[in-house]
LUMLOTI-647127 format. One record per atom (N, C-alpha, C): residue in three letters; residue number from 1; x, y, z; atom name. Coordinates in steps of 0.05 Angstrom, whole numbers, always signed. Example, Ala and Ser with C-alpha at 12.3 -4.5 7.8 and 13.67 -1.06 7.14 Angstrom:
LUMLOTI-647127
+-----+-----+--------+--------+--------+----+
|   r |   k |     px |     py |     pz |  a |
+-----+-----+--------+--------+--------+----+
| ALA |   1 |   +264 |   -114 |   +156 |  N |
| ALA |   1 |   +246 |    -90 |   +156 | CA |
| ALA |   1 |   +264 |    -66 |   +156 |  C |
| SER |   2 |   +257 |    -45 |   +142 |  N |
| SER |   2 |   +273 |    -21 |   +143 | CA |
| SER |   2 |   +258 |     +1 |   +157 |  C |
+-----+-----+--------+--------+--------+----+
***
This chain:
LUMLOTI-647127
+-----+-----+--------+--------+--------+----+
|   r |   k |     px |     py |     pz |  a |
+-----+-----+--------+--------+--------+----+
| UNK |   1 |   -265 |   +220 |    -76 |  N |
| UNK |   1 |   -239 |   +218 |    -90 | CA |
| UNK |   1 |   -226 |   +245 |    -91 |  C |
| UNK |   2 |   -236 |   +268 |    -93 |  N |
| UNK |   2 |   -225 |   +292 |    -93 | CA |
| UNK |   2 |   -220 |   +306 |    -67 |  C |
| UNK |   3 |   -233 |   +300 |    -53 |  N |
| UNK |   3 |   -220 |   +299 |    -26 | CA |
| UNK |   3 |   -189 |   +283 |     -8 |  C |
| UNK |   4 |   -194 |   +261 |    -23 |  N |
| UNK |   4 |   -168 |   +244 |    -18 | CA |
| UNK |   4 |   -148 |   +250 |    -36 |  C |
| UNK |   5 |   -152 |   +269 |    -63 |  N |
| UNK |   5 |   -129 |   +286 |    -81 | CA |
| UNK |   5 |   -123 |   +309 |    -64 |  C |
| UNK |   6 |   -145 |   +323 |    -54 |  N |
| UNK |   6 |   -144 |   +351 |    -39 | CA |
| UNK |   6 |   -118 |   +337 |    -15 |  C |
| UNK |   7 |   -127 |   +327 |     +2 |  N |
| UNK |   7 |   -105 |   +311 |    +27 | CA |
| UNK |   7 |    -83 |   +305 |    +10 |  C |
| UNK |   8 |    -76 |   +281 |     -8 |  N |
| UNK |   8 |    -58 |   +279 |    -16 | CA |
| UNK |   8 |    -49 |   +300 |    -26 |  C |
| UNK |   9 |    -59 |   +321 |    -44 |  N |
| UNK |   9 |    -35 |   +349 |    -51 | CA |
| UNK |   9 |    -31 |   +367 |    -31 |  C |
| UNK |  10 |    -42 |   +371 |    -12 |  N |
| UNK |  10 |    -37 |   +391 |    +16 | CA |
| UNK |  10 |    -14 |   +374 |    +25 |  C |
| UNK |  11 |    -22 |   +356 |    +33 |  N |
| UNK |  11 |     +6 |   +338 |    +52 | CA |
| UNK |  11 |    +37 |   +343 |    +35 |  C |
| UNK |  12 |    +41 |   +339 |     +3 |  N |
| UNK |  12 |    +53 |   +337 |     -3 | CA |
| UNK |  12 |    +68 |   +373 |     -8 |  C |
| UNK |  13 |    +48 |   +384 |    -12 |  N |
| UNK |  13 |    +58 |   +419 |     -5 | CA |
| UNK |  13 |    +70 |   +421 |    +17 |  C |
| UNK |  14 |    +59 |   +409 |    +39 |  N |
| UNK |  14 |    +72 |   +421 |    +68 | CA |
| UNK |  14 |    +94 |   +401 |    +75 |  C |
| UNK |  15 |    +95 |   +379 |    +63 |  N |
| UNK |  15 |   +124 |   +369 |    +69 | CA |
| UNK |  15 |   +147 |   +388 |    +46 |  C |
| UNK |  16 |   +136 |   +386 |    +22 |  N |
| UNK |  16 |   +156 |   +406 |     +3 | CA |
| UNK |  16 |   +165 |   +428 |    +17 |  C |
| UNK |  17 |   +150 |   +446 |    +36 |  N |
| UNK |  17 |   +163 |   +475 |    +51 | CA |
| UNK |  17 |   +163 |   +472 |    +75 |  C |
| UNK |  18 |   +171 |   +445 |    +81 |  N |
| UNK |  18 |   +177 |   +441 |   +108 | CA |
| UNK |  18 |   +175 |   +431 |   +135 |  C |
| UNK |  19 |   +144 |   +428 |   +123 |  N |
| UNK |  19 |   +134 |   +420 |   +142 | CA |
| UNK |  19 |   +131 |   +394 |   +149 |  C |
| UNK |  20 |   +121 |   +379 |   +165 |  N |
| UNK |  20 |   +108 |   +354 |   +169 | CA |
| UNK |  20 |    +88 |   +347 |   +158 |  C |
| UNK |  21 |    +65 |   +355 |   +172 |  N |
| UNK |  21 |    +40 |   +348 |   +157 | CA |
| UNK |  21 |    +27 |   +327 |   +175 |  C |
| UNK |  22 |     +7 |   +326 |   +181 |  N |
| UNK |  22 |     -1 |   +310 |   +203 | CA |
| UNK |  22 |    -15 |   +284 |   +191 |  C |
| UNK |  23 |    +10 |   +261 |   +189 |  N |
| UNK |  23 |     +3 |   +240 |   +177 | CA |
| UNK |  23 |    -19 |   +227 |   +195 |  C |
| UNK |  24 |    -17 |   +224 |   +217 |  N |
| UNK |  24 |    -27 |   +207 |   +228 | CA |
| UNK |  24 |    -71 |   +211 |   +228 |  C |
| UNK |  25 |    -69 |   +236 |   +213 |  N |
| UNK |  25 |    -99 |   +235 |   +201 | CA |
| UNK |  25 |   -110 |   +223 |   +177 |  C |
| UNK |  26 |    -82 |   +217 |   +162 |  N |
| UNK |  26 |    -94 |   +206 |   +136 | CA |
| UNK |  26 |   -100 |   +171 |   +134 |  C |
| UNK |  27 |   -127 |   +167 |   +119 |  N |
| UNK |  27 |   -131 |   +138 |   +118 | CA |
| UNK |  27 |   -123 |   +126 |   +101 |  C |
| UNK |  28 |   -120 |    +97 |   +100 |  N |
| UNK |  28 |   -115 |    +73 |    +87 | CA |
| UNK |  28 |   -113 |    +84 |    +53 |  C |
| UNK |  29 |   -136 |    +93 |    +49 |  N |
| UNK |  29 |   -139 |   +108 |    +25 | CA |
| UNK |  29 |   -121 |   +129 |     +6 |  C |
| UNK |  30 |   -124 |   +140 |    +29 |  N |
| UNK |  30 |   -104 |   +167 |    +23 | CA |
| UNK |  30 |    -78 |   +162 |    +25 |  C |
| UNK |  31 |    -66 |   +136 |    +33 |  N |
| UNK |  31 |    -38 |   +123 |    +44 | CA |
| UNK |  31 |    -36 |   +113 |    +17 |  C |
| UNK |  32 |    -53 |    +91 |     +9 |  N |
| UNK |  32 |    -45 |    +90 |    -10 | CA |
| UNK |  32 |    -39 |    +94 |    -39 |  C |
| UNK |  33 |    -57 |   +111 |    -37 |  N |
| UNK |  33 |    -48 |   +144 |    -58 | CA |
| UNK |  33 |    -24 |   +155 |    -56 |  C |
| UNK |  34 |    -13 |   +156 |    -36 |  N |
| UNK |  34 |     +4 |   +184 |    -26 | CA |
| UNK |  34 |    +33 |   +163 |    -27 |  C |
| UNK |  35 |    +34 |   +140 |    -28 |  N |
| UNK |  35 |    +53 |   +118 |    -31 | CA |
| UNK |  35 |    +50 |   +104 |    -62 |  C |
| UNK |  36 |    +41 |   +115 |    -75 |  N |
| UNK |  36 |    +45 |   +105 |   -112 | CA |
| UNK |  36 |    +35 |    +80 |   -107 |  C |
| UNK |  37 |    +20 |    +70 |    -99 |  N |
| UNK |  37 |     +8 |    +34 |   -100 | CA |
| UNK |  37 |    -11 |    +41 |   -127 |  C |
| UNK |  38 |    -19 |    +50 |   -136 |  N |
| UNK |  38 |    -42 |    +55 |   -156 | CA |
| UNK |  38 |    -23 |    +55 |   -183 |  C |
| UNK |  39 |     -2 |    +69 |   -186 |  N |
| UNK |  39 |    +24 |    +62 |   -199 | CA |
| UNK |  39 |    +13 |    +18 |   -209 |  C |
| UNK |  40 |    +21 |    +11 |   -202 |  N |
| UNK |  40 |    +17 |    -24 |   -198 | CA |
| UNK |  40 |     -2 |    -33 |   -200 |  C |
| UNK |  41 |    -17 |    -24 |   -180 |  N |
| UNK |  41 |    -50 |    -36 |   -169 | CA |
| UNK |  41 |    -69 |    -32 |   -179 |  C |
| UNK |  42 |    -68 |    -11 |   -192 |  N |
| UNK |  42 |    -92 |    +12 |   -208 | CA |
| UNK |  42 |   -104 |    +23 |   -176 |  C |
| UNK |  43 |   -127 |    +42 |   -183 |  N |
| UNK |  43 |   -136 |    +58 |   -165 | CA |
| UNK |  43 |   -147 |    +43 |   -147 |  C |
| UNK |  44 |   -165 |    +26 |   -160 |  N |
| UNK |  44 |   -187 |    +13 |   -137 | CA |
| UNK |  44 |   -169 |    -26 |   -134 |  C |
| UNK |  45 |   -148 |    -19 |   -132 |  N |
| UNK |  45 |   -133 |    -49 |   -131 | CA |
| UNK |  45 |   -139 |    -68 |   -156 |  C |
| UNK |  46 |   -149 |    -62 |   -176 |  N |
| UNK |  46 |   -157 |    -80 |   -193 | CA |
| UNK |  46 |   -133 |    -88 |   -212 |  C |
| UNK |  47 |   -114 |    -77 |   -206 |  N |
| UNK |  47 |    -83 |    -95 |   -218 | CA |
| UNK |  47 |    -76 |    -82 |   -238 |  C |
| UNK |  48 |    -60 |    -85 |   -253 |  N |
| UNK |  48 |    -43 |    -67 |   -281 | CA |
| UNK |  48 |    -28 |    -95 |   -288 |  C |
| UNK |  49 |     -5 |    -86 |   -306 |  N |
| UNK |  49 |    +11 |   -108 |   -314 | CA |
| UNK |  49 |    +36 |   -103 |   -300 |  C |
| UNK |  50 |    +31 |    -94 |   -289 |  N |
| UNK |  50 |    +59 |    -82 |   -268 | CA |
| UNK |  50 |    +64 |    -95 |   -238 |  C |
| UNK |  51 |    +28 |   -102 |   -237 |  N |
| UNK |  51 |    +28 |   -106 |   -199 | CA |
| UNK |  51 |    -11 |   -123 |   -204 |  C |
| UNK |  52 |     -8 |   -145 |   -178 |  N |
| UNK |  52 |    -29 |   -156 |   -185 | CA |
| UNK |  52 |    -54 |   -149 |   -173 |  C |
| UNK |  53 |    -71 |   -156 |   -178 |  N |
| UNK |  53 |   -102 |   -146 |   -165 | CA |
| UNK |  53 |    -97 |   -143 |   -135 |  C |
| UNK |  54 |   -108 |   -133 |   -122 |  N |
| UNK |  54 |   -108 |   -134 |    -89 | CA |
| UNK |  54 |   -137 |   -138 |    -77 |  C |
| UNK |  55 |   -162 |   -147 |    -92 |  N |
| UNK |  55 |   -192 |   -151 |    -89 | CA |
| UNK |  55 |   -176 |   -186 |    -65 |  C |
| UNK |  56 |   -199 |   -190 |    -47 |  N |
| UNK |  56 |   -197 |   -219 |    -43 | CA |
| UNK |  56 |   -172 |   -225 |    -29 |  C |
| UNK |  57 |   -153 |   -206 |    -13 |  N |
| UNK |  57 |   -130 |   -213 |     -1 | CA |
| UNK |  57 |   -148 |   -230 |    +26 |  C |
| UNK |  58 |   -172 |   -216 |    +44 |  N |
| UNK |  58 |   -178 |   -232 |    +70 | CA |
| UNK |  58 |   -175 |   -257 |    +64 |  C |
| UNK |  59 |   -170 |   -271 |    +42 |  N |
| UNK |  59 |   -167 |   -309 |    +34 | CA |
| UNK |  59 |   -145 |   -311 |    +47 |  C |
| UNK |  60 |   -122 |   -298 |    +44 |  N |
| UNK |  60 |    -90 |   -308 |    +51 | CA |
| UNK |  60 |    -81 |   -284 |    +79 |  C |
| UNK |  61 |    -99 |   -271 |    +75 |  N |
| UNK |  61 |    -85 |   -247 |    +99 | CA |
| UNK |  61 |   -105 |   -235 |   +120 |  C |
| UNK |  62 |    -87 |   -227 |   +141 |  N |
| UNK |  62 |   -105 |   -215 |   +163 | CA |
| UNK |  62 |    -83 |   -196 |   +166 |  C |
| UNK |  63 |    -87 |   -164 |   +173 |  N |
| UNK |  63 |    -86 |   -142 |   +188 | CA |
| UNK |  63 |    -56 |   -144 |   +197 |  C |
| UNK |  64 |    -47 |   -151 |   +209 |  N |
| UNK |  64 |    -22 |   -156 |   +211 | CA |
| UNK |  64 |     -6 |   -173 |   +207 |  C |
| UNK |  65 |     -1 |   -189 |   +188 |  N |
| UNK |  65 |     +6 |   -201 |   +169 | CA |
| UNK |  65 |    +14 |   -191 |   +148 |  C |
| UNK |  66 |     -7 |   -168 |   +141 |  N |
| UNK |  66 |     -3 |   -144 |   +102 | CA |
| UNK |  66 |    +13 |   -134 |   +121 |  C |
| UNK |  67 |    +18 |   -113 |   +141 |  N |
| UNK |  67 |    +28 |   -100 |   +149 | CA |
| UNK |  67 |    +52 |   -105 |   +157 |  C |
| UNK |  68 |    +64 |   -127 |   +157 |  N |
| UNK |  68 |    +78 |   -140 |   +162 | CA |
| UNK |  68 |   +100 |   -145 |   +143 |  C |
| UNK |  69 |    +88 |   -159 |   +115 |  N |
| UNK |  69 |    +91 |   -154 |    +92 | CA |
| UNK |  69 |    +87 |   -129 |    +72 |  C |
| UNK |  70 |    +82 |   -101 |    +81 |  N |
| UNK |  70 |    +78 |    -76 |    +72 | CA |
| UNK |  70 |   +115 |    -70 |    +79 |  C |
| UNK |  71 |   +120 |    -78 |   +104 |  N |
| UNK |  71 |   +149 |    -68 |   +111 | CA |
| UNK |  71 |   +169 |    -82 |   +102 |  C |
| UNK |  72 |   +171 |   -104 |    +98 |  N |
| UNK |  72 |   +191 |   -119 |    +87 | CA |
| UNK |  72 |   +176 |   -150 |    +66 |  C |
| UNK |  73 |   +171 |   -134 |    +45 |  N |
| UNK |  73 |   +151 |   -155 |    +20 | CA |
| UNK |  73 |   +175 |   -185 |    +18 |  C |
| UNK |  74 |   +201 |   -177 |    +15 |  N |
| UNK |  74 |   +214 |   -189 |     -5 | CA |
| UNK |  74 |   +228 |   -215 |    +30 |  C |
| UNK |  75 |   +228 |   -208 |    +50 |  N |
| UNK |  75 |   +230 |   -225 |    +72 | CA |
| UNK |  75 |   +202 |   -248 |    +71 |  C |
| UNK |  76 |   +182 |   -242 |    +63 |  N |
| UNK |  76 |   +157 |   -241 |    +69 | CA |
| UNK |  76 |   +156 |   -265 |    +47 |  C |
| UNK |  77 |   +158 |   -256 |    +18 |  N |
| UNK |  77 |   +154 |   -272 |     -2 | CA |
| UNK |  77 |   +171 |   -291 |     -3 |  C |
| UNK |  78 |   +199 |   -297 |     +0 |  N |
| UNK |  78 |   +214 |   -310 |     +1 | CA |
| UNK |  78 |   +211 |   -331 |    +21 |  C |
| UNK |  79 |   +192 |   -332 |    +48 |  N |
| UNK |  79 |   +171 |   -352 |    +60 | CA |
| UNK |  79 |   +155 |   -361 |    +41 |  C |
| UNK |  80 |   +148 |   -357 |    +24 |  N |
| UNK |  80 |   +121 |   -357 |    +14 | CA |
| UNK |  80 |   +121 |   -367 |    -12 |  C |
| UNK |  81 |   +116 |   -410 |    -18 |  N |
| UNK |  81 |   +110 |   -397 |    -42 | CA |
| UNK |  81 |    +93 |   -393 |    -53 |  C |
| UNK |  82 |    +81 |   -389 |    -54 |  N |
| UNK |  82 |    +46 |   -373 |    -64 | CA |
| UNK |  82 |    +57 |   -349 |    -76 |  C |
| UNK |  83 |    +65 |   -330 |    -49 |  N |
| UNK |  83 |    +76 |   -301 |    -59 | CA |
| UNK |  83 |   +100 |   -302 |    -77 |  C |
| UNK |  84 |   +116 |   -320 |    -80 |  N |
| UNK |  84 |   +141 |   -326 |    -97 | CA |
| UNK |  84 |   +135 |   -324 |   -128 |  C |
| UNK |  85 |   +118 |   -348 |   -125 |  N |
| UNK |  85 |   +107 |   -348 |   -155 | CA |
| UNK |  85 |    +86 |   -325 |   -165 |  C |
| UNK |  86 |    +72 |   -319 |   -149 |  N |
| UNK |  86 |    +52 |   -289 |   -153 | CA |
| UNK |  86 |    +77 |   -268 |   -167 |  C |
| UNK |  87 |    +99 |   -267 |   -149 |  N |
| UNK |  87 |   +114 |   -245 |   -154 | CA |
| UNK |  87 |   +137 |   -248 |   -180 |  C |
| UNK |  88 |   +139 |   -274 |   -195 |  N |
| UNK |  88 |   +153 |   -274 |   -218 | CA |
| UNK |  88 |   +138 |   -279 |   -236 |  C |
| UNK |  89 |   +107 |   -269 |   -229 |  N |
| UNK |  89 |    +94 |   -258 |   -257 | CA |
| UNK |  89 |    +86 |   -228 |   -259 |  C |
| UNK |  90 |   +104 |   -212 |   -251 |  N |
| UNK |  90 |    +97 |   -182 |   -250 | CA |
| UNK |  90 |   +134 |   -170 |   -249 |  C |
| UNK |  91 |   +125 |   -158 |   -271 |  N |
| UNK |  91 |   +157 |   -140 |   -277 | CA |
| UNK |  91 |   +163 |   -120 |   -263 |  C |
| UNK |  92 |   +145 |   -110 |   -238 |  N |
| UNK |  92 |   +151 |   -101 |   -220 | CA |
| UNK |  92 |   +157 |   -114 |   -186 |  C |
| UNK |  93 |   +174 |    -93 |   -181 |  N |
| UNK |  93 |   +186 |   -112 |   -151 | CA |
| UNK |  93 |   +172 |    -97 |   -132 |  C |
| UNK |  94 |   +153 |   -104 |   -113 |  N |
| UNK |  94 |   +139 |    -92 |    -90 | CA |
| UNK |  94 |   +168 |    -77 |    -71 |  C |
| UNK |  95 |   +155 |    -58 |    -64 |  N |
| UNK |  95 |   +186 |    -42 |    -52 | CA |
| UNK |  95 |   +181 |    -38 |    -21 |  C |
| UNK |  96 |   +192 |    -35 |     -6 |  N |
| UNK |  96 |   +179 |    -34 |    +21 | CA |
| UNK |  96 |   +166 |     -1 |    +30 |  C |
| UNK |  97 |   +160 |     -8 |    +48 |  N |
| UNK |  97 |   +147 |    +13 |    +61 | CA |
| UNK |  97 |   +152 |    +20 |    +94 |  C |
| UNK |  98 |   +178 |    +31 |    +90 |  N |
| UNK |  98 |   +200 |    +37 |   +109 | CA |
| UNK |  98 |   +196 |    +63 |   +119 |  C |
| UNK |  99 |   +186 |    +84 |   +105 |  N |
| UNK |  99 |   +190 |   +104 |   +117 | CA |
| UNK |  99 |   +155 |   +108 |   +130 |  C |
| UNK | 100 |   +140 |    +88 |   +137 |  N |
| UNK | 100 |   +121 |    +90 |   +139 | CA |
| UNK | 100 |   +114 |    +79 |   +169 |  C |
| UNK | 101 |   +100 |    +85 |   +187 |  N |
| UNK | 101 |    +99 |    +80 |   +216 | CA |
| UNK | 101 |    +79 |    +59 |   +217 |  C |
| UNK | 102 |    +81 |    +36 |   +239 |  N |
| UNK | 102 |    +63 |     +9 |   +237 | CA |
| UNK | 102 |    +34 |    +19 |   +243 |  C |
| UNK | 103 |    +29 |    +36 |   +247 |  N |
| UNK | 103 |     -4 |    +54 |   +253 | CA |
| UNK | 103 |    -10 |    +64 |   +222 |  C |
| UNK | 104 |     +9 |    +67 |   +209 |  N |
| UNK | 104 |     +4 |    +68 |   +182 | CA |
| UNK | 104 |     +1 |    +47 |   +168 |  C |
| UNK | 105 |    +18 |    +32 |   +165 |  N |
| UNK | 105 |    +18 |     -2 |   +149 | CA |
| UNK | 105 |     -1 |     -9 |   +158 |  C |
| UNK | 106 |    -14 |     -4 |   +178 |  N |
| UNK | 106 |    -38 |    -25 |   +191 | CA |
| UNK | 106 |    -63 |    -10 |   +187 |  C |
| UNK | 107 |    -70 |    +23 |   +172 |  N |
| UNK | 107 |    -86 |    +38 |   +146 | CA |
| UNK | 107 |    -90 |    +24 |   +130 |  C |
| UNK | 108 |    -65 |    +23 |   +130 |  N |
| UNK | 108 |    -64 |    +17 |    +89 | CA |
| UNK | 108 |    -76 |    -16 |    +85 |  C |
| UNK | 109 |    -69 |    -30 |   +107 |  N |
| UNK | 109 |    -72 |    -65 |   +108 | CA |
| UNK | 109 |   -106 |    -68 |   +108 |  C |
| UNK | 110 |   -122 |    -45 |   +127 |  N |
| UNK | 110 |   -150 |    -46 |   +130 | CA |
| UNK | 110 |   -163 |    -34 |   +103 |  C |
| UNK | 111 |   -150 |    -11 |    +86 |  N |
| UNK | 111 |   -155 |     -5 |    +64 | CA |
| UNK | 111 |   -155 |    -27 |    +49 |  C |
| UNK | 112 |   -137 |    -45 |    +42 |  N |
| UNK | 112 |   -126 |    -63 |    +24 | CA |
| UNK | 112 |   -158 |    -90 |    +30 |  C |
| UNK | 113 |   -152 |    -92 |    +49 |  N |
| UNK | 113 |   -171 |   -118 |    +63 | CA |
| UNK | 113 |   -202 |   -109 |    +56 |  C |
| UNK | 114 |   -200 |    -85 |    +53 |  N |
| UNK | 114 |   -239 |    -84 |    +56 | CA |
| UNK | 114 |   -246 |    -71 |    +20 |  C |
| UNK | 115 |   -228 |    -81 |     +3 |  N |
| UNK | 115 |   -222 |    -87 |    -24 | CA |
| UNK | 115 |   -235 |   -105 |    -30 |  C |
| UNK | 116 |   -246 |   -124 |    -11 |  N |
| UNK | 116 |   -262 |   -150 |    -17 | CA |
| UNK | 116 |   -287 |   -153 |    -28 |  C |
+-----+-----+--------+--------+--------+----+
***
């Protein structure tokens, strides 16, 4: 865990002065740290009153599918009603994850999935 704070506060220093930061080393973990999901999810996905558990997604999802729905939730749910009704019991609105590259969404989807 302090290693994935260490990564997450370096990355966010070197984008603050300028830099980039070499996303493409950070895992599922550290993604979704570094993207406020824990904000909602709590740390280890176990849910808040804000955002719901994420334990047990391999029931409804595979790998590209979350990732899929990581980039555009509200296209996604609006298919869905399962996800419809999931999502008008939480006072928060899942936001997308746009500025994020599909080698990333597809981290964060294998992070999310092995939550099980």
């Amino acid at each position: 865990m302090l290693a994935r704070a260490f990564a997450v506060l370096t990355l966010l220093a070197t984008a603050a002065c300028g830099g980039g930061g070499n996303r493409a080393e950070l895992d599922g973990a550290t993604l979704y740290e570094l993207h406020g999901c824990a904000t909602c999810h709590g740390d280890g996905g176990e849910g808040r009153s804000l955002g719901p558990p994420l334990a047990d997604l391999g029931r409804h999802w595979d790998r590209e599918n979350l990732a899929r729905y990581l980039l555009d939730p509200e296209a996604v749910i609006a298919e869905d009603p399962r996800l419809s009704a999931l999502d008008a019991e939480y006072p928060s609105e899942m936001r997308p994850f746009r500025n994020t590259t599909p080698e990333e969404r597809l981290r964060i989807a294998d992070f999310l999935l092995a939550l099980d």
